[in-house]
C-alpha positions as CSV (number, residue, x, y, z in Angstrom):
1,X,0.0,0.0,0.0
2,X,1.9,3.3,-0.8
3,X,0.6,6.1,1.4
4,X,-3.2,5.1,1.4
5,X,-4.0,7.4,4.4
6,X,-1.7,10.4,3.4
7,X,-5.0,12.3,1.8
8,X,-6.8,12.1,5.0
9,X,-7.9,14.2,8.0
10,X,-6.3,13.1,11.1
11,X,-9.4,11.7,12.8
12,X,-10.0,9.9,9.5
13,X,-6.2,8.8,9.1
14,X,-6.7,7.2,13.0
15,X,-9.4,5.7,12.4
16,X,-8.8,3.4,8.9
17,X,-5.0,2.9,11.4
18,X,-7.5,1.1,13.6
19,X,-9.2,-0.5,11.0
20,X,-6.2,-1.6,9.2
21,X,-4.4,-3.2,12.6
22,X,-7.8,-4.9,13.2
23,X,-8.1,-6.5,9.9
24,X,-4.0,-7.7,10.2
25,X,-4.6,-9.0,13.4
26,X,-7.4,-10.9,12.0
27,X,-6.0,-12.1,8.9
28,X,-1.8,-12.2,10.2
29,X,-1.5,-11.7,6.7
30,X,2.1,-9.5,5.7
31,X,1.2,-5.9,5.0
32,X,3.6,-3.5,3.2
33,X,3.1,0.0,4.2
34,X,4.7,2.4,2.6
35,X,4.5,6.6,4.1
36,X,6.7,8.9,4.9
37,X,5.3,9.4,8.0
38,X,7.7,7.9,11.0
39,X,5.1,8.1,13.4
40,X,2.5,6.6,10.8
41,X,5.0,3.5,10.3
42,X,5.9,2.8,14.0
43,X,2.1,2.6,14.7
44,X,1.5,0.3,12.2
45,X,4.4,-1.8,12.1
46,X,6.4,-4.5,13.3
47,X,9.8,-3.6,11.1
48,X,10.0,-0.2,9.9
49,X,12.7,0.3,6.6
50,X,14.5,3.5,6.1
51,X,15.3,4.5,2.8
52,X,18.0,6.2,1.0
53,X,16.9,9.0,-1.4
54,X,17.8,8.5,-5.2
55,X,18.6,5.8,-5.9
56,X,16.3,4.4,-3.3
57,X,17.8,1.7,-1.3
58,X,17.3,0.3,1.9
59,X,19.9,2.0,4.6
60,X,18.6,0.3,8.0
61,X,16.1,-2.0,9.2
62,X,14.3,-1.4,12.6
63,X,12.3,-3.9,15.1
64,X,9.4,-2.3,16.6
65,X,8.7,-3.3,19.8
66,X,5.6,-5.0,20.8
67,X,4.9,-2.9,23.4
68,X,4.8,0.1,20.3
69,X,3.6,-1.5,17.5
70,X,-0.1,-1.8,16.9
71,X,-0.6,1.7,19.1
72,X,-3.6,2.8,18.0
73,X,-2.8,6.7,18.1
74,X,0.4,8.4,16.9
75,X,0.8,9.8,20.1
76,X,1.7,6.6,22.0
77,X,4.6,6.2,19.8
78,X,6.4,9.3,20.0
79,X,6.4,8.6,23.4
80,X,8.6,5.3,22.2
């Protein structure tokens, strides 16, 4: 998915987040997210890749936490 929420309000955006970790936790089907929000990607995810700018290449590889990952609001994670 490359930046399905980036066109939406913020209580909008939260809401489809909510929506999209209920339906993965559901499913445990593999998601690929792509934003350029870091908030946005630490919410959502479990691994969060950085990327280079041109040429675009992977630079590092993080582990989210379980105690992070699957927050439902942005909030919680820039506590992280």
């Amino acid at each position: 998915m490359d930046e399905p929420f980036a066109a939406l309000d913020a209580q909008t955006r939260e809401t489809l987040q909510g929506e999209l970790l209920r339906i993965w936790r559901a499913t445990g089907k593999t998601i690929v997210f792509i934003t350029h929000g870091i908030g946005e990607a630490i919410v959502l995810g479990q691994r969060v890749a950085v990327m280079t700018s041109r040429p675009g290449r992977i630079k590092q590889v993080f582990d989210i936490p379980d105690v992070v990952c699957g927050a439902v609001t942005s909030e919680k994670c820039y506590n992280f």
